[in-house]
Each structure stands twice: as structure tokens, then as C-alpha cells.
N, C-alpha and C positions, 0 to 999 in steps of 0.2 A: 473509447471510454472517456466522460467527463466526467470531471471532481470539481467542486467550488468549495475554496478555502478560505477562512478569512480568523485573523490574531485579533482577540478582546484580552484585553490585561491579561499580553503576552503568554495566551492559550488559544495552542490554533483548536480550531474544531471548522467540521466539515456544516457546510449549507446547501440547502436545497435550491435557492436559486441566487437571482443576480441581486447586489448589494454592491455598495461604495466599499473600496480598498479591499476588492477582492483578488484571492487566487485562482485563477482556472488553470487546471492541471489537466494539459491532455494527453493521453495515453493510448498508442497503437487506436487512432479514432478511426470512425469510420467516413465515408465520405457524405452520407449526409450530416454525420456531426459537425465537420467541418466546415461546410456550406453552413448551416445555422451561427456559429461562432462567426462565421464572416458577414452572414446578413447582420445581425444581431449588433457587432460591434463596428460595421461599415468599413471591413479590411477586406484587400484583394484576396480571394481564395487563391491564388497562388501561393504566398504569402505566409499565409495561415497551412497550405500542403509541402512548404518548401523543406520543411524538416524530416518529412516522410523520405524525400529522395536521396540514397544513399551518395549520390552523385554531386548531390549541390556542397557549395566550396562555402567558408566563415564569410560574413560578411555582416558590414553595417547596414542599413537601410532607413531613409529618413524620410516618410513620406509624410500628408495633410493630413493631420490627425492621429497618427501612431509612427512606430517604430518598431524596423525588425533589427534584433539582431539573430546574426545564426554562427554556432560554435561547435567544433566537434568535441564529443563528450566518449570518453574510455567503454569498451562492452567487450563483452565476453561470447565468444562464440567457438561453437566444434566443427574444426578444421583439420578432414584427413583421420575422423575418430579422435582427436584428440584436444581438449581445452586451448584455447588457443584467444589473441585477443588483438581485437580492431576498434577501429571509433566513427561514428554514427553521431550525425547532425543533431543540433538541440536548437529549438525555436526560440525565443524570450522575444515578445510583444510587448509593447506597451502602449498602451490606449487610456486617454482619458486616465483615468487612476486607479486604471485595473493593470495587473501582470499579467499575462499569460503564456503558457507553456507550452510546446509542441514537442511530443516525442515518439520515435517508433517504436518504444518498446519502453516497460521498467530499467529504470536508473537506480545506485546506491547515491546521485547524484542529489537528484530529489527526494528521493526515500530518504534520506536525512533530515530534509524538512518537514515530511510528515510524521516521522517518527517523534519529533520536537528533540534532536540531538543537536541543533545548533543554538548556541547563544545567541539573544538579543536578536531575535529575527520576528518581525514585522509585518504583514500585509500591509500594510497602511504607509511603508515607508520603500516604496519598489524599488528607488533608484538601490538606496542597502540591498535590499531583499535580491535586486539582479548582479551586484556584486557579489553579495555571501554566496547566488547559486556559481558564481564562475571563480570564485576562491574555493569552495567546497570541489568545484570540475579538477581544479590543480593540485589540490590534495587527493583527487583519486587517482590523478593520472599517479603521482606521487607513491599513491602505495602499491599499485601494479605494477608500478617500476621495480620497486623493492621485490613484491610476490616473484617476478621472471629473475632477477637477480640473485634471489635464492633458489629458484629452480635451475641456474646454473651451477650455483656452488653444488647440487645434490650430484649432478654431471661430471662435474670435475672430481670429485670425490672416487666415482666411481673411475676412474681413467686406472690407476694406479692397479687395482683389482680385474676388471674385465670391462671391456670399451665391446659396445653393440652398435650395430648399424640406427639401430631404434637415436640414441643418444645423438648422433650427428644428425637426424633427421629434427630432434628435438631443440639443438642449436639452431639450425636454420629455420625453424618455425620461430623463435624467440628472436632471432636477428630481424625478422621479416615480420616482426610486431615490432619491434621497435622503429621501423622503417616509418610504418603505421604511425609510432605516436609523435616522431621527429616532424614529420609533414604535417599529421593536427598541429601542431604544438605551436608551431612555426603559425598557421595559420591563425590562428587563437591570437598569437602575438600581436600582427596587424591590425587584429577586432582589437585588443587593449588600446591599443594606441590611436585607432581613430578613433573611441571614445573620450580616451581623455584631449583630443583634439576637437571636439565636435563642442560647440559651443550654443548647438540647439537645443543641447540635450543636460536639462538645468541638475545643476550638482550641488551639491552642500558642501562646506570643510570635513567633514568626517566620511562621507561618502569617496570625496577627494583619496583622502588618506586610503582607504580601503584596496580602491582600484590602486593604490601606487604598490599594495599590498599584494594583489594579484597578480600586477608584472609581476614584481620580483617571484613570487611564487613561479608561474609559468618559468622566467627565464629560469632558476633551478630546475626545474621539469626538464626542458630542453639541455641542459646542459650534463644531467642523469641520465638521460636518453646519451646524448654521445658518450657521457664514462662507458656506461653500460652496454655498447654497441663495439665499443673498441677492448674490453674485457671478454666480450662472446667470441670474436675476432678472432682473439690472441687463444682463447681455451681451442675454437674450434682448429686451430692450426698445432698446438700443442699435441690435440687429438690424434689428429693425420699423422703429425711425424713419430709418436708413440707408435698408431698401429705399422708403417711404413718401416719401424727398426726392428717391431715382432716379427714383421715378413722377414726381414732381411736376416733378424739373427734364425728365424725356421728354415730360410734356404742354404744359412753355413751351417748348419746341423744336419740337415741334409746332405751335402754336398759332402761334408766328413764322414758321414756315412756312410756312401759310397765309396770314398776312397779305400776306406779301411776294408769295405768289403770286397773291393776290386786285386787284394792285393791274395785271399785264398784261390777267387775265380782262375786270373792269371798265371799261377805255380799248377793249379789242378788240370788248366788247359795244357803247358805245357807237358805235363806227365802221360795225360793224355792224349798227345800225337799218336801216329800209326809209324812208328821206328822202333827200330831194333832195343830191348832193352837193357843191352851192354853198356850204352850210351849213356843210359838214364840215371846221373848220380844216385848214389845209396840205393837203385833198384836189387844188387844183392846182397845187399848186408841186412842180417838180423833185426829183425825189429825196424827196417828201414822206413816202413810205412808211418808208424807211432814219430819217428826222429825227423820227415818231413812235416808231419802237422804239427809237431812243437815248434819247428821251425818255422811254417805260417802265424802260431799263435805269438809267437814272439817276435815275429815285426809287426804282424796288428797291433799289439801291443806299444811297440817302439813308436810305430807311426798314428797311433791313438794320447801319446803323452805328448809326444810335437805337438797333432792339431789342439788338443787339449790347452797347454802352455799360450798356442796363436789365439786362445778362444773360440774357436770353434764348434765346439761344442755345444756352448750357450745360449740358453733358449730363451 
């Protein structure tokens, strides 16, 4: 799908076709739309496809006549049944004095610029317009940081109460997105920085200012991603040794268990030999039977207040 956008006294509205200081926004395109945006504006169709492949790495690119940049942008996908999040290539062209966008799917990236939720945002002014969309990229990474960070605290909450196998599976999905955003991020980083090195690539003092806005942003990004990775770390090993002392203290509960029960077995075995039962203390005296199992119940007992006192018991 293509869109042509373009800002008149800072109201975008959508156009039917080609015009100066336009947006073209492409979305999950097809491959002859593709080839057309390439015949049309004399760009390699690689170029103009390289943001479809989930494969391709950030990169600058300064060719005769345009320029790619490609950046990984935050998405949201269901991995294993459950919401889970990775990052997907973003094209930004520039040709002549048109933007253009390449993506494989909707973004909240761009959906902010059509929405009109950003300030002071331009067609007309692309070098801002491709800053604002890679400042806007750092503030999403930004708030998905946040979303998985309190989807750990909901985790951790639950530790204290009843820890599931589900929960550890959910940690490790949340570590293994964040893997995800440390490697864009990272890469993203090197595209900032050969741009503000690239001296083909004409700048203004305020656009200047913006990208220096965007490191810093990014480097925060990156740097949320490791709080956030070493936080998942520490809860997922907290996890393990919680459930590792419920076993432990369920098998001395156990194991007390046994004792105390080992100890009627033992007296009842011994009564029950095949001997004489002259032998067999209190076998004649009155009431002998009743005065050996007050007898069993009174060292289960004795031997129930020891392990008890050792902890033992404790579940």
C-alpha cells in the first residue's frame, strides 16, 4: 500500500498523486508497487525492497541522486501464543525533495505522524521530518522498554504467592526481547553517528541540534535495555532459588514424616515376631496393648517436637 502525504500550514493531508515536498509512506507494498516507486523516482529496487527483509542490518547509504537510510524500528509480535516483541527494518529515502518510507508492516512509529501527534512536523522540511521519525523510533523503543518492565514487576509480585512454570517461560521471553532491542539499538547507534559524520548529507543548525537529541535519546534506550536485562536476570534467579528452597523445605517435611512414622512401624514389627510371648515386654499385663501405643504415641510425639524445634516441618 501507498499513501502520498504532504504539510500546507502545518496540516498534513493525504494526496492523490506526486507533488514537491512530499510524503510517500509505504506500507507492507507490493512488488509492483515497489518497482513503480523505483522506476518513478530512478532508485535501485533493491533499495527501495531492502526494508522488507527481515534480514537486512541499519545502514547508511549515499548513492547519485538519493539516499538510503535503514534502521530497526520496535514491533510487536505473537511468539509461542503469547505477545512478545522484536524489531523490523525501516527504509527512509530521500530523493530529490521527496521522503520516503519503506515498511513491512504498520508502525505507532509513523502512525504518529499521520495521526498529526507530533509537533512542528513538516513535508517540506525532510532532513527534521527523518530526524523527528528516528527520535519518535527512540521514544518507542522507550515505552516498550517500560511496558516489559512492568510486565516484570507483575512477575515478581507474583513470586511471593505461587511461582508457575508459565512465569519463568515469560522471563525468558522478556530477556530474549530485550536481546532484540540491545542489537537494534546498538545498531541504530552507528546510523546516528554516520550521519552526523556524513557531510553530503546537507544539515541545518536546528536539524544539527535534533540528531544530537536522538543520540542521546537512543544512548538512554540502550542503556534501559541493560538496567532492564540485569533486573530480569537477578528476578529470574531469585525465582529459581524461591522455587529450589520450596522443594527443599517439601522434602524435610517429608522426610520428618517418615521418621515419625517409622518409629509405630518399628515397635509393631518388633511385637510382631514369631517368639515366644513371655518375652514380649507388657505382653501380660492388663491393658498391655493400650500402654504400648501410648507408648508409640508419646515418642512420635517427643520425636515430632525435636524435628519440629530443627524446622522440619516447614513447608
Amino acid at each position: 500500500m501507498i499513501k502520498f502525504y504532504r504539510t500546507d500550514h502545518k496540516v498534513l493531508s493525504e494526496i492523490t498523486e506526486y507533488e514537491d515536498n512530499m510524503w510517500v509512506c509505504m506500507t507492507k507494498p507490493t512488488v509492483d508497487e515497489t518497482k513503480l516507486i523505483a522506476e518513478d523516482f530512478e532508485i535501485d529496487l533493491a533499495d527501495v525492497r531492502a526494508a522488507l527483509d527481515d534480514e537486512e542490518s541499519s545502514r547508511v547509504e549515499v548513492e547519485d541522486g538519493y539516499t538510503l537510510i535503514l534502521v530497526d524500528i520496535p514491533s510487536i509480535e505473537m511468539r509461542n501464543e503469547r505477545e512478545a516483541y522484536t524489531t523490523i527494518p525501516l527504509g527512509i529515502i530521500l530523493v530529490k525533495d521527496i521522503l520516503i518510507t519503506v515498511c513491512a508492516e504498520d508502525t505507532p512509529v509513523l502512525d504518529a505522524f499521520i495521526e498529526s501527534k507530533v509537533k512542528e512536523f513538516s513535508t517540506k522540511k525532510r532532513m527534521r521530518f527523518m530526524y523527528q521519525i528516528l527520535y519518535r523510533n527512540c521514544m518507542t523503543y522507550q515505552y516498550y522498554l517500560r511496558v516489559m518492565d512492568r510486565r516484570r514487576n507483575l512477575i515478581e509480585q507474583r513470586i511471593q504467592d505461587e511461582t508457575e512454570d508459565a512465569d519463568l517461560i515469560d522471563l525468558h521471553e522478556l530477556e530474549s526481547n530485550l536481546v532484540y532491542f540491545a542489537t537494534s539499538l546498538r545498531a541504530n547507534g552507528v546510523v546516528l553517528d554516520k550521519l552526523a559524520r556524513y557531510s553530503s548529507i546537507k544539515q541545518y543548525p536546528e536539524d544539527q541540534e535534533l540528531l544530537d537529541d536522538v543520540m542521546v535519546e537512543n544512548k538512554q534506550a540502550i542503556e534501559m535495555t541493560g538496567i532492564y536485562r540485569d533486573i530480569i536476570s537477578g528476578t529470574r534467579e531469585l525465582m529459581t532459588t524461591i522455587i529450589n528452597n520450596r522443594l527443599n523445605n517439601i522434602m524435610k517435611f517429608l522426610a520428618a514424616i517418615t521418621i515419625v512414622m517409622a518409629i509405630p512401624t518399628i515397635i509393631s514389627g518388633i511385637y510382631g515376631m514369631n517368639v515366644s510371648g513371655k518375652w514380649m515386654p507388657l505382653a501380660k499385663t492388663p491393658y498391655g496393648f493400650y500402654i504400648v501405643c501410648g507408648i508409640i504415641v508419646l515418642i512420635c510425639i517427643i520425636i515430632a517436637l525435636i524435628l519440629k524445634k530443627k524446622k522440619m516441618f516447614k513447608m
